[in-house]
N, C-alpha and C positions, 0 to 999 in steps of 0.2 A: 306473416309478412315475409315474403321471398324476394332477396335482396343482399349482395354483397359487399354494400358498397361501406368500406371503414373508416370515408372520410368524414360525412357529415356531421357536421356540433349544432346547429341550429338553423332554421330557418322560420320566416317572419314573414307576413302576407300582412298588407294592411289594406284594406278597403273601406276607403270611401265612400262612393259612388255608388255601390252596388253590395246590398247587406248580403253575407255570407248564410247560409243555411249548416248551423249546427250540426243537427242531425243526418244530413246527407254528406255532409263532412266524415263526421265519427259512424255511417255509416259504412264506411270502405276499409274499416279496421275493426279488428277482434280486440275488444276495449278491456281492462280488469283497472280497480279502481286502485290505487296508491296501497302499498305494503310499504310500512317503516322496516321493515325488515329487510328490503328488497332493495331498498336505496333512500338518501338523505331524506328532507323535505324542502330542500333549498339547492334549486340549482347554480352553479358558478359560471359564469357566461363568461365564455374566451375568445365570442366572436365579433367580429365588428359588421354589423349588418350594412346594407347598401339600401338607399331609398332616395331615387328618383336620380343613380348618377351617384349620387351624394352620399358620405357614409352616417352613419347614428351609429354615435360612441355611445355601443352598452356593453364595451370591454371591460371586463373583470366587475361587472354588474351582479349582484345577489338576487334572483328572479324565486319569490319565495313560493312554495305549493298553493293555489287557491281552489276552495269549492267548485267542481266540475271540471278540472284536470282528471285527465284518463292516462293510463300507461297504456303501452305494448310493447308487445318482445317481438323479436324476431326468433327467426328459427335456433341461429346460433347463439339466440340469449344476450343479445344487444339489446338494451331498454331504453325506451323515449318516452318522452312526456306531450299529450298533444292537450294545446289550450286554443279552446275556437269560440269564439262568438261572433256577432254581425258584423263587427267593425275588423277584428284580424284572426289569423290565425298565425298559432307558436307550437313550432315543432322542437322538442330539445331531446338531444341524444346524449344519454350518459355516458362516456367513455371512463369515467370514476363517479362511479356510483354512492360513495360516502368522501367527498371533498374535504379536506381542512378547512 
């Protein structure tokens, strides 16, 4: 993944209307599955998403590791966690990777 950007913490896709394809999703990324070594199992959410205008308070929210979460790195070793099924998809970017 080639990419500089060191702002992003999260983003959130939710769909309704129109079920997401998984695999054509996690197809546009070079996937490796969860290393405890590599980072917690529990991410700390610091973002306040926006949905429809409106915000959803999932600040300082505990988003635990679930079956079929995928990692990726980027070049310079930034990790994210991508969570996709038909209804949403969850993008998280660790910026501390073992949280309090």
């Amino acid at each position: 993944m080639k990419n500089n950007n060191s702002r992003l913490e999260a983003l959130l896709i939710l769909s309704n209307r129109n079920k997401l394809n998984r695999n054509a999703i996690l197809g546009g990324f070079e996937t490796k599955e969860w290393d405890s070594s590599e980072r917690a199992g529990t991410y700390v959410n610091k973002t306040r998403f926006l949905y429809d205008c409106s915000a959803i308070d999932l600040e300082n929210m505990n988003i635990p590791w679930e079956s079929g979460d995928l990692d990726i790195v980027r070049e310079d070793g930034m990790l994210a966690t991508i969570r996709a099924n038909e209804n949403n998809f969850l993008f998280l970017v660790w910026h501390d990777r073992f949280p309090n």
